[in-house]
C-alpha positions as CSV (number, residue, x, y, z in Angstrom):
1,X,-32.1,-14.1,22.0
2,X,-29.1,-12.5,20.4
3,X,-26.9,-9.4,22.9
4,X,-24.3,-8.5,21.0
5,X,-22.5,-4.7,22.2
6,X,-21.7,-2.3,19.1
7,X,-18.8,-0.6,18.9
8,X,-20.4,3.2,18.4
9,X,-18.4,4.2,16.2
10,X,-17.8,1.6,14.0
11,X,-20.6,-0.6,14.6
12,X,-19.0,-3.8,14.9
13,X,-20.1,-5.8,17.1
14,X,-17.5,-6.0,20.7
15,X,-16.4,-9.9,21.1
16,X,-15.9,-10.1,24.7
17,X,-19.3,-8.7,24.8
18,X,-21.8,-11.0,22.9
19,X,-24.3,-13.2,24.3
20,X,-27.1,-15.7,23.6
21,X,-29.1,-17.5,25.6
22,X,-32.2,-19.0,25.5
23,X,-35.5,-16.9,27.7
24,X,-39.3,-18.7,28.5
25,X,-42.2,-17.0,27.2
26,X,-45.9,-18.0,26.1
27,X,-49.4,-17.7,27.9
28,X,-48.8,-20.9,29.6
29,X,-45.9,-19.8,31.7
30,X,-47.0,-20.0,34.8
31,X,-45.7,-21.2,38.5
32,X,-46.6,-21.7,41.9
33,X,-45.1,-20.9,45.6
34,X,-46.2,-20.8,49.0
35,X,-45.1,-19.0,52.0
36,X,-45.1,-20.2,55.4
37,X,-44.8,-17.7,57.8
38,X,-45.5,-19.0,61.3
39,X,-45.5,-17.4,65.1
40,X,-46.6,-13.9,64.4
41,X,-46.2,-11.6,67.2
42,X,-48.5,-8.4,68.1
43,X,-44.2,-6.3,67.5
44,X,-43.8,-8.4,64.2
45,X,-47.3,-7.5,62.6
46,X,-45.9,-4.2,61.2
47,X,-43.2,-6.2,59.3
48,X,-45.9,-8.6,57.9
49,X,-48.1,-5.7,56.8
50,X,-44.7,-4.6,54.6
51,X,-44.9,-8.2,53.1
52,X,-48.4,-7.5,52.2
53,X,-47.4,-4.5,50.6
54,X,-44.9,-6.2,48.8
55,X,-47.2,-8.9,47.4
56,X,-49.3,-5.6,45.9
57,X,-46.1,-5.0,44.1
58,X,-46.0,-8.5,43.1
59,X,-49.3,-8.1,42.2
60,X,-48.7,-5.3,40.1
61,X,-45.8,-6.9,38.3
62,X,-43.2,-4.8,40.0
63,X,-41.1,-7.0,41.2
64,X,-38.8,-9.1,38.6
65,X,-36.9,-12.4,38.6
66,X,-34.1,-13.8,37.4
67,X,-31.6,-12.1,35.0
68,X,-31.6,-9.4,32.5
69,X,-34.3,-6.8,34.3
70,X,-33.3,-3.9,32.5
71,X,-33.6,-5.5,29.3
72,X,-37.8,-6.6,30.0
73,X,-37.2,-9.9,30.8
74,X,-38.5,-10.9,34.5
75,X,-41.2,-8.8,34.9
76,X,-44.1,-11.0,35.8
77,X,-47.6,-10.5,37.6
78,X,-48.6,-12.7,40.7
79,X,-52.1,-13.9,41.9
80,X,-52.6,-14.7,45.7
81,X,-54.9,-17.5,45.1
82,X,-55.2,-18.5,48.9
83,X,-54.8,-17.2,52.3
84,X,-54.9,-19.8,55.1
85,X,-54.8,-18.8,58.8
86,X,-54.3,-21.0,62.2
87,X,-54.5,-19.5,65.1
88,X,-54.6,-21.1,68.9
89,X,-55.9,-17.6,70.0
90,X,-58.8,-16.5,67.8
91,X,-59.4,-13.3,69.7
92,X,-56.1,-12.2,69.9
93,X,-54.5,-9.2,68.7
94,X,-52.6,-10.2,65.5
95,X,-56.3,-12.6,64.2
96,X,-58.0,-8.9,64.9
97,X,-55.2,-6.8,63.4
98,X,-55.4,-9.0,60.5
99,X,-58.7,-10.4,60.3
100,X,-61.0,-8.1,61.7
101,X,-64.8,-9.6,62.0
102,X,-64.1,-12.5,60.6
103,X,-65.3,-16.0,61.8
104,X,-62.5,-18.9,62.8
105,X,-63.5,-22.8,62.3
106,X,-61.9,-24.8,65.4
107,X,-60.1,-27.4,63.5
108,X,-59.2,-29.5,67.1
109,X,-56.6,-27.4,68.5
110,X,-56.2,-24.7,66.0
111,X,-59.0,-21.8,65.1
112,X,-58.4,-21.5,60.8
113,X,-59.6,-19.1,58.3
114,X,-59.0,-19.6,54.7
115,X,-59.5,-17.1,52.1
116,X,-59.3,-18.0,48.1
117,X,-59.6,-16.3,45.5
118,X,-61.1,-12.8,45.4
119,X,-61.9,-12.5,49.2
120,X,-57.7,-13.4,49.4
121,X,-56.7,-10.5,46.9
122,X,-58.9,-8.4,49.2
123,X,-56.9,-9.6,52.1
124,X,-53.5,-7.5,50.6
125,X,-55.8,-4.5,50.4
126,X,-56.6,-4.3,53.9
127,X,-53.1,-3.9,55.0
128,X,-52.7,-0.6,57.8
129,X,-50.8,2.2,55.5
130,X,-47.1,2.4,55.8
131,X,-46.3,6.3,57.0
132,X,-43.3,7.6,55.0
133,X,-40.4,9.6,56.9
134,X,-40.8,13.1,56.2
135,X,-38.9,14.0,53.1
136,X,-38.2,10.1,52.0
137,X,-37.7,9.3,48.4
138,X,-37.0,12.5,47.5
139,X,-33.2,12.4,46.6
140,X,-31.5,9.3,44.6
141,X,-29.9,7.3,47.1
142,X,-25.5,7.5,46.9
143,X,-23.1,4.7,48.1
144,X,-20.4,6.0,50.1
145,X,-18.4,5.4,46.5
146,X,-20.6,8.4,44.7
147,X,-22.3,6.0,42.7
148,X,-26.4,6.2,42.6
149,X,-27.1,3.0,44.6
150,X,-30.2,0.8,44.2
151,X,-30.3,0.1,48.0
152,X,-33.6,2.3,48.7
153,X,-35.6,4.1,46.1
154,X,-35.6,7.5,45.9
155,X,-35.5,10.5,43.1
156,X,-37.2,10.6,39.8
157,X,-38.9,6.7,39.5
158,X,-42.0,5.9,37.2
159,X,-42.8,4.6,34.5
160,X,-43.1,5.7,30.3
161,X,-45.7,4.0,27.9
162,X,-44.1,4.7,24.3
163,X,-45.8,4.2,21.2
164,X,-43.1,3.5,18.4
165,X,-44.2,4.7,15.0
166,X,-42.3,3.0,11.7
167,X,-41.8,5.9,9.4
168,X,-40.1,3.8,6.7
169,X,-39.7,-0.3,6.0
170,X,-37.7,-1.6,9.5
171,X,-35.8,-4.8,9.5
172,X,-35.0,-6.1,12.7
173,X,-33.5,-10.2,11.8
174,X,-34.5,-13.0,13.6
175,X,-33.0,-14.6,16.8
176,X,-31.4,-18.3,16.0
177,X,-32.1,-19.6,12.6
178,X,-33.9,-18.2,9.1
179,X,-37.2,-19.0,8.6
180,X,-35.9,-19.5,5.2
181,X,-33.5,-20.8,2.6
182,X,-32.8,-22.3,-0.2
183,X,-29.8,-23.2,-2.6
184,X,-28.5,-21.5,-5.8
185,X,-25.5,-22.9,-7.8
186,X,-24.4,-24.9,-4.6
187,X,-24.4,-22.0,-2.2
188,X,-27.2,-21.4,1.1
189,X,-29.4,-18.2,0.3
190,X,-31.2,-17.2,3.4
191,X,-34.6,-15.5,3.8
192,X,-34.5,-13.4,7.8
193,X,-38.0,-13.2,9.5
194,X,-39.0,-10.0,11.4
195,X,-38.3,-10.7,15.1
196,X,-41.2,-12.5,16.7
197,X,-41.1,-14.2,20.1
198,X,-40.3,-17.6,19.1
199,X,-37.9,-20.5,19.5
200,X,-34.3,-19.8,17.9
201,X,-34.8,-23.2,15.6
202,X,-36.8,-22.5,12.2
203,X,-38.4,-26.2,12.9
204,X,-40.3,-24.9,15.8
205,X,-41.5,-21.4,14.8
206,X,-45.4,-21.3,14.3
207,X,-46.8,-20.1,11.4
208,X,-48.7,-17.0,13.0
209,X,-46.0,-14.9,15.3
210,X,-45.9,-12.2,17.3
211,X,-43.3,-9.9,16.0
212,X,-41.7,-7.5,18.3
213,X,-38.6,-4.6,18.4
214,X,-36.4,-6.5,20.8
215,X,-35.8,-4.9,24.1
216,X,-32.0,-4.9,23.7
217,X,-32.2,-3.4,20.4
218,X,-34.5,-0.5,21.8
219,X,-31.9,-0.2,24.9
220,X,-28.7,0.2,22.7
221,X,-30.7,2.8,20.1
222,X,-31.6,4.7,23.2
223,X,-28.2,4.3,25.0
224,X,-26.5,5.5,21.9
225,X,-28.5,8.7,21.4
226,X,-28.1,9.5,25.4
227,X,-24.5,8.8,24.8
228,X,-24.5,12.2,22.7
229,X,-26.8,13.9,25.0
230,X,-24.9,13.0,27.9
231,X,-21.6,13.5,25.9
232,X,-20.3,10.5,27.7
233,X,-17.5,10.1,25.2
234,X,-14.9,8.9,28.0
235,X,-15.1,5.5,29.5
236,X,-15.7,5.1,32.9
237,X,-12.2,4.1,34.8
238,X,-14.3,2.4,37.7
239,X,-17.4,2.4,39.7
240,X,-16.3,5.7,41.6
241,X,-16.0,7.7,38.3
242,X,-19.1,6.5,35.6
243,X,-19.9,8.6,33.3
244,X,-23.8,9.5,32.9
245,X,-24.4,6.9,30.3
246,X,-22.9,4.4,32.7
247,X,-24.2,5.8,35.3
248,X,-27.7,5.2,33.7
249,X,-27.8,2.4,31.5
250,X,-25.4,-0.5,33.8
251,X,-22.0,-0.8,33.5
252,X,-19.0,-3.6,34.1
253,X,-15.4,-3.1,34.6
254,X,-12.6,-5.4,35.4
255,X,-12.4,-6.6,38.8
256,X,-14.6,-7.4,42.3
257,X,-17.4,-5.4,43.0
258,X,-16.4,-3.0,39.6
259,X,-20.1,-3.4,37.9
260,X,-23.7,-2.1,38.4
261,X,-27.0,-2.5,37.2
262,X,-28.5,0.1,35.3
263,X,-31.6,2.3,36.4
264,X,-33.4,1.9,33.7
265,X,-35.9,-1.6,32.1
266,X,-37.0,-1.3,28.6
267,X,-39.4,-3.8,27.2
268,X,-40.1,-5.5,24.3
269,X,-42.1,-3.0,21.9
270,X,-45.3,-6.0,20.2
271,X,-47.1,-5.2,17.3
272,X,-50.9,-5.5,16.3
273,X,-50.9,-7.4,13.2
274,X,-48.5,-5.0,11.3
275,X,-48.2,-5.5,7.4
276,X,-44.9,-7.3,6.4
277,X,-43.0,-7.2,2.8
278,X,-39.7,-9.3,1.6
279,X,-37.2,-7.0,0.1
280,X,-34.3,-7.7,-1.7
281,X,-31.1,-5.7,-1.5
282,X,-28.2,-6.6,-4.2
283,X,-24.4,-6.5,-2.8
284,X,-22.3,-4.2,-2.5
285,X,-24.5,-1.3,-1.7
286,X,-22.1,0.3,0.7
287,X,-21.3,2.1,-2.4
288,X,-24.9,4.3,-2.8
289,X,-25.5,7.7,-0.6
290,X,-28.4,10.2,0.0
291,X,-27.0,13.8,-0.4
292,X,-29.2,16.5,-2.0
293,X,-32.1,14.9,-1.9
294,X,-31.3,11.9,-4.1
295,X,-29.4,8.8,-4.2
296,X,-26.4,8.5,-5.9
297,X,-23.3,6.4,-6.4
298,X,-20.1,6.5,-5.6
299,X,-17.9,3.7,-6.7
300,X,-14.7,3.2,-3.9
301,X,-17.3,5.6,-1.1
302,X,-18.8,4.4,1.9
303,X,-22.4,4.9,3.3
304,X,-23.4,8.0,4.2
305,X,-23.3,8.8,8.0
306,X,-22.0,11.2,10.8
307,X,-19.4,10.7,13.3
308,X,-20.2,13.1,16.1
309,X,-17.0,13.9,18.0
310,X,-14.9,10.9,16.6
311,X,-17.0,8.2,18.7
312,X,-20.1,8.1,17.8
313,X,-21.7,6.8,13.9
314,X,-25.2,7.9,13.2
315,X,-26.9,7.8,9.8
316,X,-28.9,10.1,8.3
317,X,-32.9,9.9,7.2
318,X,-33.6,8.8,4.0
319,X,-36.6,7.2,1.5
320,X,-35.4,3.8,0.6
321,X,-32.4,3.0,-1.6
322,X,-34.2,2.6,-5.0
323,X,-32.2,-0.7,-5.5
324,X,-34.1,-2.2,-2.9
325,X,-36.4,-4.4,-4.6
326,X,-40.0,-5.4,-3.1
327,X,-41.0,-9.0,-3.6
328,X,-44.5,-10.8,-3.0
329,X,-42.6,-13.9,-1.2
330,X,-38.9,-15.3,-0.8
331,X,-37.5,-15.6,-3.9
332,X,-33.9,-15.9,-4.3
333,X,-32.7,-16.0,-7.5
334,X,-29.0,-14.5,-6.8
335,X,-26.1,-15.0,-4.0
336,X,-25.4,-12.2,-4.2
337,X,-27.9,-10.5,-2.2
338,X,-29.3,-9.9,1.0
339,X,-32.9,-11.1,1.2
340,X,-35.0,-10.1,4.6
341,X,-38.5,-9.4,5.9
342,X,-39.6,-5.7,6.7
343,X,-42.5,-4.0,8.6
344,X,-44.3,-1.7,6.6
345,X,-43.7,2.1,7.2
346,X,-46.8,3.5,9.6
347,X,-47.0,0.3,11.8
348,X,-47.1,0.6,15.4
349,X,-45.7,-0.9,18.4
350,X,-46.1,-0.1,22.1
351,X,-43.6,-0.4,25.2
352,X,-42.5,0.6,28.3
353,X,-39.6,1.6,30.1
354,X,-39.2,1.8,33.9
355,X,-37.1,3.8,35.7
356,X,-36.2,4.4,39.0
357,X,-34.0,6.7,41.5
358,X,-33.0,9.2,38.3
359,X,-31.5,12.7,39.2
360,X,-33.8,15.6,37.3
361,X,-31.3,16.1,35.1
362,X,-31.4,12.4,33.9
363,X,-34.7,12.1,33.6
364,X,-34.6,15.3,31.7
365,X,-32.0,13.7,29.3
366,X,-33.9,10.0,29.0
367,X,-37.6,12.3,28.2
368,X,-35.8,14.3,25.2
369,X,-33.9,10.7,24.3
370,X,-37.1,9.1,23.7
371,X,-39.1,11.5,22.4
372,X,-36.6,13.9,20.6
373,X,-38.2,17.1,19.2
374,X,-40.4,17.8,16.0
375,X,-39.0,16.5,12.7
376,X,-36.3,14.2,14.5
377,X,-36.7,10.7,14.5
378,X,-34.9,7.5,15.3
379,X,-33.1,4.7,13.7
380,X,-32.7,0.7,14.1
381,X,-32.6,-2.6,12.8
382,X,-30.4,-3.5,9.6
383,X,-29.7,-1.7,6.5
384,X,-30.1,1.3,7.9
385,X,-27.7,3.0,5.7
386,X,-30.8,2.4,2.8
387,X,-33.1,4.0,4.6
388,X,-34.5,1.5,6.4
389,X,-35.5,1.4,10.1
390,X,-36.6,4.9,10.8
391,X,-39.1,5.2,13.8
392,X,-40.5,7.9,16.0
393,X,-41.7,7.5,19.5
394,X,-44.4,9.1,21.7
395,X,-44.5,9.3,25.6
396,X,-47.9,8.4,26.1
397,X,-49.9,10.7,28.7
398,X,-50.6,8.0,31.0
399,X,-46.8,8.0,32.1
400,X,-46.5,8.8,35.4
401,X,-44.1,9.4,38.3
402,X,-43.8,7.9,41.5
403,X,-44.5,10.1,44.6
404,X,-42.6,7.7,47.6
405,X,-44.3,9.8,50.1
406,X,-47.6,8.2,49.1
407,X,-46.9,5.0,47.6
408,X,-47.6,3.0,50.2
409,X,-50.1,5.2,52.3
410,X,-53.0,3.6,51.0
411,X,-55.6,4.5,48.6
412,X,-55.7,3.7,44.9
413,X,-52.9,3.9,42.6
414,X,-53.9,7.4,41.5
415,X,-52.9,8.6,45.2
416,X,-49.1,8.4,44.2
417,X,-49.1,8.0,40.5
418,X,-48.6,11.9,39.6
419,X,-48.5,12.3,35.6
420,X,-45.2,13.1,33.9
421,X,-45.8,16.2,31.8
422,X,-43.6,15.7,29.0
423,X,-43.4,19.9,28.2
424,X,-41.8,20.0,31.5
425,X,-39.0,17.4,31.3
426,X,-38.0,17.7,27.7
427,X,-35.7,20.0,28.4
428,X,-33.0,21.2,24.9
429,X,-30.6,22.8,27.9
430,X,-29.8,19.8,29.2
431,X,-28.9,18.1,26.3
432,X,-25.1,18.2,25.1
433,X,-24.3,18.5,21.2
434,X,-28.1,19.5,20.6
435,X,-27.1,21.2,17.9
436,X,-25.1,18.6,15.8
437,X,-28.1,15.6,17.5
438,X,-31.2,18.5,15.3
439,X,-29.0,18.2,12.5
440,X,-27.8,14.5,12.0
441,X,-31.6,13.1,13.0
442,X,-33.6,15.8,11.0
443,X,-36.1,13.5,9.5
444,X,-37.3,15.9,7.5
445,X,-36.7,14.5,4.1
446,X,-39.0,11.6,4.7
């Protein structure tokens, strides 16, 4: 997996800031653990019946490991497969608290119970509720240093499902090596994949993928365009001064205890079986523009694009540069050309993104960044200068937010699941340079 940080307004890539490293994946990934947890007293049984709890949320897939959470990575789903119990006092209070009705084998000195399975699952279930504090979770939590800590949750948490719609070709390369290339006049021509989640060398890719938008290439498209919303055009001078985009998405300085996560996990967005073209794109093109409704050229010009408030590059919506060329299969016949794979405009893709302990005005800022307003649209991947890599998203109505009050009081997962109406967050007020943001992503001439 490739994380390299753009420079916003210039797009090139920031050196001290790229990354690659290697992630597991697959069906087959799969582990075990046990936990002992021995000489449970009647004063201790509230602490176990948070652990229970806290295996729900394992449960649930709510509770990550390992490194780079906000970017979907670490987010995995436990089973309690087995419970066992031992016990030299079968009718004491902690075997009843935890085991009402239930029958012990002596096993010589001991009384056990074991639970697999189904009946073990229903075990976490019965856990007593957890009663809130009055007024809990309903502010972000602060550090002494201002900052929004993740010490406790509190504020705006939940969760969006987003649909991603491709509105015209997208090409989003590879990680590791091309799928393909070949040779012409003693030069290496190379044919890019879609990205799919497989192994970085060519060697090892199966034939049948499963091509995805890239988390991190979903997180800087959507950090960029809050960057704007949030006008967080200065950089943050330390932890005690971030601006909202720092704030929000993670940031690192220089120095001890000068970085912080971000608030905010985005996942990798799969598609069902999307239709996929090769395309062929002649250099230089940096020459062609889209202005009055066509593509022209200007020989010595640059791509079209926007630089809102001298730091931040966007390019506009546009059909596809007509010297794009479509082709049935890789097939190079010139060096000097870019040669890629592209998913079809109208394809689909679905994700999520978590968040958690957000002030209203943020989550008010991240709702309009995802799901903009009528006739504006997104842009990633390469070539997007050519009119490649426009996409819209959709907050599905099953988002929802967290109510902390309820969330572990028992019940189902309706009792503190509340849904997120998206009329009420999306709010064009609390969006900074709305105005320029309508005009430079007006997808309108699609």
């Amino acid at each position: 997996m490739d994380g390299v940080k753009m420079d916003p307004k210039t797009g090139a890539p920031v050196e001290a800031a790229k990354s690659d490293f290697l992630y597991a994946y697959g069906k087959e990934l799969v582990f075990k653990f046990r936990m002992d947890i021995q000489d449970i007293s009647p004063r201790e049984l509230d602490t176990l019946f948070v652990v229970s709890h806290l295996l729900q949320d394992f449960a649930r897939g709510d509770i990550p490991l390992g490194g780079e959470k906000t970017s979907g990575f670490g987010w995995v789903a436990g089973q309690l497969k087995q419970v066992d119990w031992l016990t030299a006092d079968p009718e004491g209070a902690v075997s009843a608290a935890l085991f009402s009705g239930a029958s012990l084998a002596q096993q010589g000195a001991w009384h056990r119970l074991q639970l697999k399975d189904e009946a073990a699952a229903q075990f976490l279930q019965n856990a007593q509720p957890l009663n809130a504090v009055q007024g809990a979770g309903k502010k972000a939590p602060r550090a002494s240093a201002g900052f929004i800590s993740h010490r406790a949750f509190g504020g705006n948490s939940g969760m969006l499902f987003v649909e991603a719609e491709l509105l015209t070709p997208t090409s989003v390369r590879e990680s590791g090596q091309p799928s393909f290339t070949t040779t012409l006049n003693g030069e290496p021509v190379n044919g890019w994949d879609f990205f799919s989640m497989s192994p970085p060398a060519a060697e090892y890719r199966p034939e049948e993928r499963k091509y995805a938008l890239p988390s991190k290439s979903l997180r800087g498209m959507l950090r960029h365009i809050y960057a704007i919303a949030s006008d967080s055009s200065v950089d943050s001078p330390n932890i005690n001064k971030l601006n909202p985009t720092d704030s929000l998405f993670g940031w690192v300085g220089r120095g001890q205890n000068q970085a912080i996560a971000g608030r905010v996990s985005i996942n990798f967005a799969h598609f069902q079986q999307p239709e996929l073209a090769w395309y062929k794109v002649p250099y230089p093109y940096g020459e062609w523009r889209f202005s009055g409704g066509q593509w022209t050229k200007s020989p010595g010009g640059s791509a079209e694009k926007t630089i809102v408030k001298n730091t931040w590059r966007i390019f506009p919506h546009a059909p596809i540069y007509p010297g794009a060329q479509q082709l049935a299969s890789f097939e190079a016949d010139s060096v000097q050309a870019s040669y890629f794979r592209a998913i079809s405009a109208g394809a689909k893709a679905s994700f999520a993104i978590r968040f958690w302990n957000l002030e209203d005005e943020e989550l008010q800022r991240l709702v309009w960044t995802v799901a903009l307003e009528d006739n504006l649209a997104h842009k990633i991947g390469h070539e997007r200068y050519l009119g490649f890599g426009s996409l819209r998203l959709n907050i599905l109505p099953h988002s929802y937010l967290i109510n902390w009050s309820k969330r572990y009081a028992g019940g189902s997962e309706d009792n503190w699941q509340e849904p997120l109406d998206i009329g009420n967050w999306r709010v064009p007020k609390a969006i900074s340079n709305h105005a320029v943001l309508q005009r430079v992503l007006n997808a309108g001439q699609l």
